[in-house]
C-alpha positions as CSV (number, residue, x, y, z in Angstrom):
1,X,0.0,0.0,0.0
2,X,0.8,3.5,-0.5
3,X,0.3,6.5,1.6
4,X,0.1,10.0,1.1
5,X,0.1,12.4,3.5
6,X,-0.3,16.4,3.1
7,X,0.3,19.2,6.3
8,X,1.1,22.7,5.9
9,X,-2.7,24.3,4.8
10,X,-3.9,27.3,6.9
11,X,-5.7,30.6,7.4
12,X,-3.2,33.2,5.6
13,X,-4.0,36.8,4.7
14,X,-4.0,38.1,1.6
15,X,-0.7,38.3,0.2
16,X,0.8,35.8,2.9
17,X,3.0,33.2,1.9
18,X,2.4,28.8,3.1
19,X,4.5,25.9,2.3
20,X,2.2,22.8,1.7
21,X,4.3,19.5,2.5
22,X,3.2,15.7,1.0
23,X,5.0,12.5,2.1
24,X,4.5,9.9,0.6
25,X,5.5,6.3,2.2
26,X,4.4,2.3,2.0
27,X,5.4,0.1,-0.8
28,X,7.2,2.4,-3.3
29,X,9.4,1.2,-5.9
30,X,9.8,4.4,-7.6
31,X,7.6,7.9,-7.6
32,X,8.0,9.5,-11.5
33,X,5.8,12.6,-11.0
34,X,3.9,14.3,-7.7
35,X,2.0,17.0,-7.6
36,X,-0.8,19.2,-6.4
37,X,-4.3,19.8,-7.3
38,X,-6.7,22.1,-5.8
39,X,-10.8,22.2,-5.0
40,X,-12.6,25.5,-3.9
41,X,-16.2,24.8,-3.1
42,X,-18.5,23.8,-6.1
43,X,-15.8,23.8,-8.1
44,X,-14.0,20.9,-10.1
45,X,-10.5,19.6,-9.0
46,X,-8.2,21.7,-11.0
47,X,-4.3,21.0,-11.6
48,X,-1.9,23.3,-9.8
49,X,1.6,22.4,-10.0
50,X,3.4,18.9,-11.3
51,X,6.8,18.0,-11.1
52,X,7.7,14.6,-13.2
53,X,11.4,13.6,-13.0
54,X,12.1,17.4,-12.7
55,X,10.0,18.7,-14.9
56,X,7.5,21.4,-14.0
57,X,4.4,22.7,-14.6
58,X,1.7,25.1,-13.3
59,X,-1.2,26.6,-14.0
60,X,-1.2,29.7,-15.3
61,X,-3.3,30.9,-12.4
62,X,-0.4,30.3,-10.2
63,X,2.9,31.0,-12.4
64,X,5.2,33.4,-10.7
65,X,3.6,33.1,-7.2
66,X,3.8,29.2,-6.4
67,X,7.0,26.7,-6.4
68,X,6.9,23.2,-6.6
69,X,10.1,21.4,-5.3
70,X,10.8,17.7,-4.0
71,X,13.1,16.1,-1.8
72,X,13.5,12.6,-3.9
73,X,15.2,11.1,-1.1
74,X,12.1,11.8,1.4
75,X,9.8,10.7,-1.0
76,X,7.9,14.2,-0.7
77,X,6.7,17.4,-2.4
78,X,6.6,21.1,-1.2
79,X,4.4,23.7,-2.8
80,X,5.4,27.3,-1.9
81,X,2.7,30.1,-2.2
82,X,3.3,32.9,-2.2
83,X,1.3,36.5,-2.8
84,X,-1.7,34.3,-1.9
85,X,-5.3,35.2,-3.3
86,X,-9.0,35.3,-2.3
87,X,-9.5,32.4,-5.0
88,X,-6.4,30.5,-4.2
89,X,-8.8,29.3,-1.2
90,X,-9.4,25.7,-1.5
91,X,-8.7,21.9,-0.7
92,X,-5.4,20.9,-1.8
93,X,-4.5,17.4,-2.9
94,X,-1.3,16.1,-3.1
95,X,-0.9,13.4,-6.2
96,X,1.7,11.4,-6.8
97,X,2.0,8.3,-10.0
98,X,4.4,5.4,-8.6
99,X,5.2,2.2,-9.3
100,X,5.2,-0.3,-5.8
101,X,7.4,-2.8,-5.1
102,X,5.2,-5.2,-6.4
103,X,5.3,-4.0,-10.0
104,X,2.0,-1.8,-10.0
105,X,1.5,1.8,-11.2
106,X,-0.4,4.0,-9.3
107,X,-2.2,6.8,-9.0
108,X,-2.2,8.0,-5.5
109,X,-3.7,11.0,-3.7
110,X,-3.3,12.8,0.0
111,X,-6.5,13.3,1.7
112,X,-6.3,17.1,1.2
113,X,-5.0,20.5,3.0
114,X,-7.3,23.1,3.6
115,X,-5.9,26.5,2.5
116,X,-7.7,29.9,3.2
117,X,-6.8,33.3,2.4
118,X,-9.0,35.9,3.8
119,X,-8.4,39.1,5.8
């Protein structure tokens, strides 16, 4: 099994900064991309930062303000926000695509951060 664990989410004002944090741990063989994903309320999942085997991407929502970075060795992924918004409030979801020890490839998600910016 695999397990997938965010911290970091919060009540910020705006133009605060949070680091999210996701570890992920169990039967990994190998993790080739992680990731996070936010939800705000009534809205779809949406896709806010990747990072596969060092390369990056981020929604456009997000570019300048938010840094994905991961510690290979710990198995986990940081976002960094900064110059938070209003609508950067939402559930965030750590991803992660692995292959386990016992030859599977997974798709494998944290149970979610809740982020809030608001004065």
């Amino acid at each position: 099994q695999v397990q997938v664990v965010e911290s970091g989410g919060g009540l910020v004002q705006p133009g605060g900064s949070l680091k999210l944090s996701c570890t992920a741990s169990g039967s990994i063989f190998t993790i080739y991309a992680m990731g996070w994903y936010r939800q705000a309320p009534g809205k779809q999942r949406e896709l806010v930062a990747t990072d596969s085997d060092g390369s990056t991407n981020y929604a456009d929502s997000v570019k300048g303000r938010f840094t994905i970075s991961r510690d290979n060795a710990k198995n986990t992924v940081y976002l960094q926000m900064n110059s938070l918004k209003p609508e950067d409030t939402a559930v965030y979801f750590c991803n992660l695509k692995a292959i386990t020890i016992f030859q599977t490839d997974g798709d494998y998600w944290g149970q979610g951060t809740q982020v809030t910016v608001s004065s």
